[in-house]
N, C-alpha and C positions, 0 to 999 in steps of 0.2 A: 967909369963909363962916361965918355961924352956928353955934354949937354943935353945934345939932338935928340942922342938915343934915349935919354933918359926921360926926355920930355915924350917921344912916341911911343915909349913902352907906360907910363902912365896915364895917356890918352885911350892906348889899347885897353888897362885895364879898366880904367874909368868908362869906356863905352862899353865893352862888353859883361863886366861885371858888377856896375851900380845897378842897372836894371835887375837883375837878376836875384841879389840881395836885396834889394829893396821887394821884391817877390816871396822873396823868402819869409822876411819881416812881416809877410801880414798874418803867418801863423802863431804873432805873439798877440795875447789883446793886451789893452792900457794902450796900445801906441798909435796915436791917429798917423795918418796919411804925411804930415809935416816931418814927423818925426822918425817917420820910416826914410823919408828922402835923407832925411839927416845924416841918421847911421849910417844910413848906405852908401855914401859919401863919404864921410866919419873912417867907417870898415875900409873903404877904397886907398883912402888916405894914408890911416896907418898898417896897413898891407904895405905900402909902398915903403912908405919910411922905414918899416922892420924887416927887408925884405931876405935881410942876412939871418935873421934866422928861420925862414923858411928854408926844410930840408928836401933836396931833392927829391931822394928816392922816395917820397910819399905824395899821394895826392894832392894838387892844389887845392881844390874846391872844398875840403873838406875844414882845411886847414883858414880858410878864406874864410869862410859862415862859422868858422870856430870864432873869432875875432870881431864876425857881425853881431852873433849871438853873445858875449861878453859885453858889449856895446849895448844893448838891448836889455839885457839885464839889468846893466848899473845905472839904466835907464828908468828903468820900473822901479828901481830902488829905491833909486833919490826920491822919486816923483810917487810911490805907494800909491802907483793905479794899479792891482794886482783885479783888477775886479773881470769876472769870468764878462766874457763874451758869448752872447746867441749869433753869432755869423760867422760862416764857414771863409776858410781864407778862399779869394777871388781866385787865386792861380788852380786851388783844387777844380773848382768850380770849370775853372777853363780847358780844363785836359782833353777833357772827352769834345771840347769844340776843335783842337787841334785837328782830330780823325773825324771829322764829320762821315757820319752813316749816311744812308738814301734815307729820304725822308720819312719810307716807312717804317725801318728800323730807329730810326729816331723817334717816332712818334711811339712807337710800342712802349720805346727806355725811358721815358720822360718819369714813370710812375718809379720806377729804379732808380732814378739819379732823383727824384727828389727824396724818395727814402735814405740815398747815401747821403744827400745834402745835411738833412735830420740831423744822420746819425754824425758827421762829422762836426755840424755848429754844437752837439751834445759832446762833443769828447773834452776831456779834460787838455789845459793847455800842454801839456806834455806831447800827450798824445797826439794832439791837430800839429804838433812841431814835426814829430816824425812822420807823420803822414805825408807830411810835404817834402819831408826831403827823400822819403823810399820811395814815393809812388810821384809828385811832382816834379823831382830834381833828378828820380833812377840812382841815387846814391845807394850803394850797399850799406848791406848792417853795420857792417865793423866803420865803414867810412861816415855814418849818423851818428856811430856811437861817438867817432875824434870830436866830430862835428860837436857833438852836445857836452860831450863831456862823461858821458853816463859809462859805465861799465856794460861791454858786447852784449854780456846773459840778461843785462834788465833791460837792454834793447830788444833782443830775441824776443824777452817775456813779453814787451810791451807791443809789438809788431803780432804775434801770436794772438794775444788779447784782439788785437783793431782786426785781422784778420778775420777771427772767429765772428766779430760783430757782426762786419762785413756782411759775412754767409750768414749768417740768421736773420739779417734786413731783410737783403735781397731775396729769400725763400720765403717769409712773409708773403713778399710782397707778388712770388710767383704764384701763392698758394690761390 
């Protein structure tokens, strides 16, 4: 591949997908803000470098936050800041501003989204991981499982689980 090309196909990915993993990274805790830019740049990087053995017939993206999240890991490693975190990652948080309601159905959901807030800064790190990539990123099961590494059925189980929470906040909270 040409110079040129190779240089505007790692611009492309570097603008569209450093943001993005770096979005992703904040459903890890242990990793401040610095360090999220890091990896994400890090991941961007050697994406690029390894790009041979990315296979086509599978999803990028899945295959891309596989690579961030290894990076993240051996991150927490070294560094043995595994320590739980009380705050929901910022990107779940932002979802529901993407679709702004009229302001009275916003006003009404305020007492809903802070009980999913709750529930989501309470979930164990696993769990606020997949959160993010089935409900913030739209990534399918099977494509969260490449992503994480985990086996489909203890994705299924673990979505099932966040699920069911879900519905029992939110009924709570309509009660």
């Amino acid at each position: 591949m040409p110079a040129d090309d190779r240089q505007r196909l790692f611009d492309s990915l570097w603008k569209e997908w450093r943001p993005r993993l770096e979005a992703y990274l904040r459903s890890f805790s242990g990793l401040s803000p610095e360090d999220r830019e890091e990896l994400a740049g890090d991941a961007v990087l050697r994406a690029f470098e390894r790009a041979d053995r990315y296979r086509p017939e599978r999803p990028f993206e899945p295959w891309l936050v596989a690579v961030a999240r290894r990076l993240a890991l051996s991150r927490l490693r070294a560094t043995s800041r595994r320590a739980e975190t009380h705050s929901a990652p910022e990107d779940l948080r932002s979802i529901a501003d993407e679709r702004r309601p009229s302001p009275e159905t916003e006003c009404l959901r305020r007492g809903e989204q802070a009980a999913i807030a709750e529930l989501v800064r309470s979930l164990p790190e696993r769990e606020r991981e997949l959160a993010f990539l089935v409900y913030g990123r739209s990534m399918s099961l099977a494509d969260a499982a490449r992503a994480t590494g985990a086996p489909l059925g203890t994705v299924k189980w673990r979505m099932h689980r966040l699920r069911e929470r879900l519905r029992l906040a939110t009924e709570v909270n309509d009660a």
